[in-house]
N, C-alpha and C positions, 0 to 999 in steps of 0.2 A: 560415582555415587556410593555412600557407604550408611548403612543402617543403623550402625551404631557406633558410639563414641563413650568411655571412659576411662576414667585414673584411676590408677589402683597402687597400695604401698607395697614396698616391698615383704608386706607380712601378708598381703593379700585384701586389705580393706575396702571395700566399694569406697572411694571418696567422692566422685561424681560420676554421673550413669546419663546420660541421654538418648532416650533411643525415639530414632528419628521417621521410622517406615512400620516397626512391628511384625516385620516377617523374619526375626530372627529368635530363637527363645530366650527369654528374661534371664535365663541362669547361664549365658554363657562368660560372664566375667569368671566365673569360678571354673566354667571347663579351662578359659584361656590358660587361670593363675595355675591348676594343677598339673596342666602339659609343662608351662615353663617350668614352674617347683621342680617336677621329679623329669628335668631333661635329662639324655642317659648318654648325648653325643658327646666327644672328645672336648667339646669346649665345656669350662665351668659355667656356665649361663647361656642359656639358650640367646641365640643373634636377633638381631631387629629383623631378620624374614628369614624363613628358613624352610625347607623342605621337612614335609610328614607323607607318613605312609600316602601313596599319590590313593585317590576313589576311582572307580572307573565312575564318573561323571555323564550326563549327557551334553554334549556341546552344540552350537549353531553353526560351526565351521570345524573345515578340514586344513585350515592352512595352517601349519604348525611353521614355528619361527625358523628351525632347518631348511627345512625347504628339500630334504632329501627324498631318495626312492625307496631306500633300505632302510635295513632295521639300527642304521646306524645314525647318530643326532651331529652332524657335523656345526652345529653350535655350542654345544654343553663337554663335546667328547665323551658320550657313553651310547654303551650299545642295550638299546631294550624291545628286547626282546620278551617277550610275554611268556611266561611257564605256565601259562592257569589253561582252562575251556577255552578252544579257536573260538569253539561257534559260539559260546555266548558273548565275547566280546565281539564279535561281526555283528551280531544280534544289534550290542551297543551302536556302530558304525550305522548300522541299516538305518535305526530311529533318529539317527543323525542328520543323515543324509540321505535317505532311500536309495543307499544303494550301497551293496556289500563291498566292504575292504578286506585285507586281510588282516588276523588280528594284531601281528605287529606295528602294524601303523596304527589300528586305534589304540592300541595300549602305550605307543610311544607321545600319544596327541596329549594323553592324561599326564603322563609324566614330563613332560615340556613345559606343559603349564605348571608343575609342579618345582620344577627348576627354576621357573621367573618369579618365586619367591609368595607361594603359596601354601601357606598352614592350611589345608583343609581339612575340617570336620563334619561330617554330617552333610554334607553343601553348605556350609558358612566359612569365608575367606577371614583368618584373621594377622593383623597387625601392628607390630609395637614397637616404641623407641621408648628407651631409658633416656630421662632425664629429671638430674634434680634430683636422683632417688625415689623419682616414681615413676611406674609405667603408664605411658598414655597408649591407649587401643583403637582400637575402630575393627567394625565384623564388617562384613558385605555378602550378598548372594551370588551377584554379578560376578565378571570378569573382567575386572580394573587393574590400571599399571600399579604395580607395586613402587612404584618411584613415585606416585603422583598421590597415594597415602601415604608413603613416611616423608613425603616434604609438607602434606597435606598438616600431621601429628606434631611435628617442628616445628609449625607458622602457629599453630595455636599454640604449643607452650609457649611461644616467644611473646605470644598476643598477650596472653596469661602473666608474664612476668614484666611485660611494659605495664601494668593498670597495676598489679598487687605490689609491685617492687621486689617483694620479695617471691620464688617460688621453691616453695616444699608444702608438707603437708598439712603443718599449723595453718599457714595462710591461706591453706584451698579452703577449711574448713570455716576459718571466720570467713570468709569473703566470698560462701557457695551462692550466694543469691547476685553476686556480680558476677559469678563466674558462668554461672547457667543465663546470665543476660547475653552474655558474649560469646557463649556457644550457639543461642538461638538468632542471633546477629550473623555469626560465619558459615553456618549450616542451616540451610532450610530443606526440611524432608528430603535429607541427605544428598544436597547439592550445596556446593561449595559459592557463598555469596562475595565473602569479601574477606581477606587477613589482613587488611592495611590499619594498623593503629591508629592513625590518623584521622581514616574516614570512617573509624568505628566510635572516634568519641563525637560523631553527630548523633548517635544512636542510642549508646548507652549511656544510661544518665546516674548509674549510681556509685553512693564514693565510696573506695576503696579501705578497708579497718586495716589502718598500717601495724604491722607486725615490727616490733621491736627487733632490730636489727644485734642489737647489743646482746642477746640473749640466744641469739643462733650459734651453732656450733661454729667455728673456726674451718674454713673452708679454701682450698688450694687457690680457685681461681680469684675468690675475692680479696683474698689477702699478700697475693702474690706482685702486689704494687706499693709496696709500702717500706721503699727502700731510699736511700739518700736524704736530703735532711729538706727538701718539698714533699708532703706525703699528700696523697690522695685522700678526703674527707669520707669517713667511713660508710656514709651513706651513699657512697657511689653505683654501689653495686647492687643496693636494696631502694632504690626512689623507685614511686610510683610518676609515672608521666602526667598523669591525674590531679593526684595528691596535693597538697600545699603545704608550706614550713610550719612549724608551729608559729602563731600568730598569724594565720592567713596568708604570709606572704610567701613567695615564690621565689627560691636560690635560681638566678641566671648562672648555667655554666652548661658545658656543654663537651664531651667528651669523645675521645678518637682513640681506637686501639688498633695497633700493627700486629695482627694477629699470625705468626708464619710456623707450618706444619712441614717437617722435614723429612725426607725418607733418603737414606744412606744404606747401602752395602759395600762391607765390606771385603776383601778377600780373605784368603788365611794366613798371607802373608802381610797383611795390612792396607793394600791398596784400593783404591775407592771403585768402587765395580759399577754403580750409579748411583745418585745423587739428584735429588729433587725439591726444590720449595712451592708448598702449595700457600700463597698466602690472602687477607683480604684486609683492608681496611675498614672497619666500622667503626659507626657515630651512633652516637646517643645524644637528642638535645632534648633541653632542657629550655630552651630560653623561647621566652613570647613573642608573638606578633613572627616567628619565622623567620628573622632576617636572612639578608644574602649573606654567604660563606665563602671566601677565597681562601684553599688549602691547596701549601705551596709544595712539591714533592722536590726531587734533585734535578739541579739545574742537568745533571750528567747521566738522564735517563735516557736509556736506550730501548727500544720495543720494538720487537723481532729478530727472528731465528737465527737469522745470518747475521748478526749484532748490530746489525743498522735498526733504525727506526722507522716503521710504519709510516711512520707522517713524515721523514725525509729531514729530520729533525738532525743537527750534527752540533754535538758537545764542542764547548769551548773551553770546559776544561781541562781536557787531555787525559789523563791516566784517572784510573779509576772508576769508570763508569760503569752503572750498576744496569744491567741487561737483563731483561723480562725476556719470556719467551711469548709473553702473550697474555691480554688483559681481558676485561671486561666492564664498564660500567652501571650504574644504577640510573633508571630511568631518569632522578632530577638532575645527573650532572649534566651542566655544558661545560663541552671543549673547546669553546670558542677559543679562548687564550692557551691551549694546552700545547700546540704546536710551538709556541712562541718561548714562553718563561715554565712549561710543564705545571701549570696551575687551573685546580679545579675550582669553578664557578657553579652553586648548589643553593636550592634551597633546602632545607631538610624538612624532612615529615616530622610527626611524631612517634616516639617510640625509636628502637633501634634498627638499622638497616644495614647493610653493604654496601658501601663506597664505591668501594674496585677491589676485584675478585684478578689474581695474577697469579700466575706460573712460571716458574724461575727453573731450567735447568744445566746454566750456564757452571762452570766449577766453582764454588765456595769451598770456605772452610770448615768442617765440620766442627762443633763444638765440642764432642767424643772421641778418643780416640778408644777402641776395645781390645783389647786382649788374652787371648782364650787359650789354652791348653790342656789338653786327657793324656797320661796317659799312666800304664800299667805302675802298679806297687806290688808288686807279688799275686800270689795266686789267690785268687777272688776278687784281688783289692786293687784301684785306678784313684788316680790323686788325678783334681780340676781345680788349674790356677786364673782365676779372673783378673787381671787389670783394670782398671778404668782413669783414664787422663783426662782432665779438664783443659783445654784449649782456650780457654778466652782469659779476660781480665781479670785479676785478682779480686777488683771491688766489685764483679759479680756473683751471685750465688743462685746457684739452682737448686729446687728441690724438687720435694716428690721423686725420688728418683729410683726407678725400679729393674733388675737386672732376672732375665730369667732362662735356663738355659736347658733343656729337655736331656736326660740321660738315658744311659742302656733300659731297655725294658725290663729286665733281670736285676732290675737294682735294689736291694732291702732295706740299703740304711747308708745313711749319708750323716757324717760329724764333720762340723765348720769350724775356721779356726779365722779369725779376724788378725789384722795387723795389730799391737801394739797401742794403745790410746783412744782406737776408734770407739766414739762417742755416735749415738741414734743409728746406729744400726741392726737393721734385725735378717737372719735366716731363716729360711723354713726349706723342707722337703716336702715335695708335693706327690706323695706315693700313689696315689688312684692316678696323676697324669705322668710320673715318673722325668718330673720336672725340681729342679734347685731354684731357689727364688733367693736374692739381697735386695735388699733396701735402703737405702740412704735418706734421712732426711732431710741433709744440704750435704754440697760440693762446690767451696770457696774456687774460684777460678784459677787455673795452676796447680792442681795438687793433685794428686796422686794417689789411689786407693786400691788395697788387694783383696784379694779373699782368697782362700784354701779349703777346697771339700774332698774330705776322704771318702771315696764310693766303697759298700762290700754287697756283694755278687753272690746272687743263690748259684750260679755255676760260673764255670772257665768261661772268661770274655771271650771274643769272636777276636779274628786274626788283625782287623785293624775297627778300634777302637772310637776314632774318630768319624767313621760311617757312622753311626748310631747312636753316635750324641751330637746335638747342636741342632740348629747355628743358635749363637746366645744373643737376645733379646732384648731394647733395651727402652725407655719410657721415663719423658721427664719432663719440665717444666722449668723454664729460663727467662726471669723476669728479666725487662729494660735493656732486651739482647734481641738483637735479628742475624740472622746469618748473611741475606740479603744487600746490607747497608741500604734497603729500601728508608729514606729518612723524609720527615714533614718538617719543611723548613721553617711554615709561618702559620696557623692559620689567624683568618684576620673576618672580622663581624662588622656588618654594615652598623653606624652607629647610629641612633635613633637619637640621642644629646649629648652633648660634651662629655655628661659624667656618666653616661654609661658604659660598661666597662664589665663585661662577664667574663667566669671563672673557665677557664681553658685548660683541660688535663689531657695529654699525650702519652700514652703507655706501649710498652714494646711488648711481647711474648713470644717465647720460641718453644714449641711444642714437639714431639718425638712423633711422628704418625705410625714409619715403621723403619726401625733402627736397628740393623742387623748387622751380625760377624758373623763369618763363618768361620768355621773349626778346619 
């Protein structure tokens, strides 16, 4: 149950406000934006849930998520131990439960909940995701999962950008009287009714003011498919589900993205320490009346741990076979034929959903290779040479690509020295985190890039160097690339007439979740 709901820009702008219950104060968008503005933690921007000074609160329960005797939280690993008044926190306990604790345990009960990812102010719980460039929030009084509002804040952007097509700020603001239709459709005094796009357009009935597409900034994810000489029609990424063509009519096509997030560690001498794909497929249709969907995956899919297949399923064709460690599906698929030929039988919603959500930690190829080294230049002074190898194909190219590596705390001033020719690259030092940053804006497949950073030192470095800098970090974006070879062989649309015939787009991305070397 949550009280309140809005977006807010990154400048801090109320864009839209709903407040669903009333027991929360009118002004707290602004207490929200001014905790996040002036955060003071290690990170540059306050996280989507995060620990504030804990309240001593009064609670209904004593069953804290440890489950321990002492003053030690064998969930979190911290010991809390209370420095303030025994007796007025027993005090707390007593009104709790009638009957005295000691005050380690109640002061541990407040900061527990405070670890499951509780901003508290005042008594109001709040919580936010970034997306799009704007924050979306929700306050509560209660004691709710924190997993169950930032999935809750996700399902309505996503509701939000299937109807507008587009989502940022221009479009909230032409389109607030659709957008406040569709808040009061998903939330009723702050219970959650429905986030399905599909059975929201029996509800809401008004059309969406499409925002010129052509006019928005230049943006990583939408433009990161528009490679080889098929290119994906620019309004792919900005339809409304709603909406219709200019002249009334309505583009059948219907779209599938191989979406896979990868996490690698490195050693210091190169070698792969673990390795993981998190990946999922999603559709986006477009096309009427629903038809049925046949989406054919690799005849040489394998599923489950020990490389066998769940369903008992054995490839025929021999080498090569791409091994899940474990799936998941979406309510409309059938499996009926998935044992057989690995093909999914769907009908789709509307709006976008998840297919198949899959875990891969079998060994692939990295697409990175990294290479790191510190070490002393005379007295004050440590020279940091970064590598980076591209591993895959020549005629792919990745961007966005961002390298960042934490140095000695003691560091004053850091000067870069780039290889010879390098074109779109930028450095920066990041002195308040005492971090080096490179950035790439492409990395042709095959090739090879350096970087050289002179570090100087308010005092004599420590006796070994490489304690105290690293591991280096790394962040990117790899269009019509999976690591996986998780491939879609066909997909195929029930036909409604001879000439019917919708537009079928297939897109690959390999994204960096968390890509490290260590030093």
């Amino acid at each position: 149950m949550i009280s309140q709901f809005f977006v807010l820009s990154l400048r801090g702008d109320n864009i839209v406000f709903r407040d669903y219950r009333g027991d929360v104060p009118k002004g707290s968008a602004e207490i929200f934006f001014r905790k996040v503005k002036f955060w003071k933690e290690d990170e540059e921007e306050a996280p989507p849930v995060f620990e504030a000074m804990p309240l001593l609160v009064e609670s209904t329960h004593l069953n804290w998520p440890c489950g321990n005797e002492d003053n030690y939280c064998y969930n979190c690993g911290r010991d809390y131990t209370d420095p303030r008044d025994s007796a007025a926190l027993s005090q707390v306990s007593r009104r709790c439960t009638g009957q005295s604790l000691c005050s380690a345990k109640a002061w541990e009960l407040v900061l527990c909940r405070a670890a499951f990812g509780l901003f508290n102010l005042d008594g109001v719980n709040y919580f936010h995701v970034k997306v799009a460039g704007l924050l979306f929030v929700s306050t509560t009084r209660v004691n709710v999962s924190p997993s169950l509002v930032l999935e809750l804040l996700q399902r309505i952007a996503r509701v939000i950008k299937d109807y507008l097509g587009v989502l940022n700020e221009d479009s909230l603001r032409k389109n607030f009287v659709l957008v406040y239709e569709l808040l009061d459709e998903v939330i009723d005094f702050g219970y959650v009714q429905t986030t399905s796009t599909e059975l929201l357009k029996s509800y809401v009935f008004n059309e969406p003011i499409v925002v010129d597409a052509a006019r928005l900034p230049s943006l990583g994810p939408a433009a990161m498919f528009m490679q080889g000489n098929k290119r994906m029609p620019g309004t792919a990424v900005t339809k409304s589900v709603v909406a219709n063509e200019p002249g009334g009519r309505k583009r059948e096509e219907i779209f599938v993205d191989i979406i896979e997030k990868i996490s690698v560690t490195f050693s210091s001498s190169g070698y792969i320490l673990t390795s993981e794909i998190d990946g999922t497929i999603q559709m986006k249709s477009y096309l009427t009346g629903n038809p049925e969907i046949r989406l054919a995956l690799n005849e040489d899919l394998s599923i489950g741990r020990d490389g066998r297949s769940i369903y008992d399923y054995s490839s025929s064709a021999g080498g090569g076979v791409v091994i899940l460690d474990d799936c998941n599906f979406h309510e409309s698929v059938h499996l009926d034929s998935f044992d057989i030929d690995r093909t999914l039988t769907l009908v789709p919603p509307d709006g976008e959903f998840p297919v198949m959500n899959y875990r891969m930690t079998q060994e692939f190829k990295p697409p990175f290779r990294i290479n790191a080294l510190i070490e002393e230049a005379g007295s004050f002074r440590a020279e940091v040479i970064l590598k980076i190898r591209a591993d895959f194909s020549s005629n792919i190219t990745a961007n966005t690509i961002l390298v960042q590596m934490p140095v000695p705390k003691y560091t004053n001033r850091v000067s870069f020295e780039l290889e010879p020719g390098a074109v779109g690259n930028t450095t920066d030092f990041r002195e308040a985190n005492k971090r080096i940053e490179w950035g790439l804006k492409k990395i042709v497949g095959g090739s090879e890039h350096t970087l050289r950073a002179k570090l100087t030192f308010s005092q004599e470095p420590h006796a070994n160097l490489m304690k105290e800098a690293g591991p280096v970090s790394m962040t990117f974006t790899i269009p019509m690339y999976n690591a996986s070879r998780l491939q879609v062989r066909y997909l195929q649309i029930a036909k409604k007439s001879k000439t019917y015939n919708p537009y079928r787009w297939v897109r690959y991305v390999t994204q960096a979740n968390s890509y490290v070397a260590r030093i």
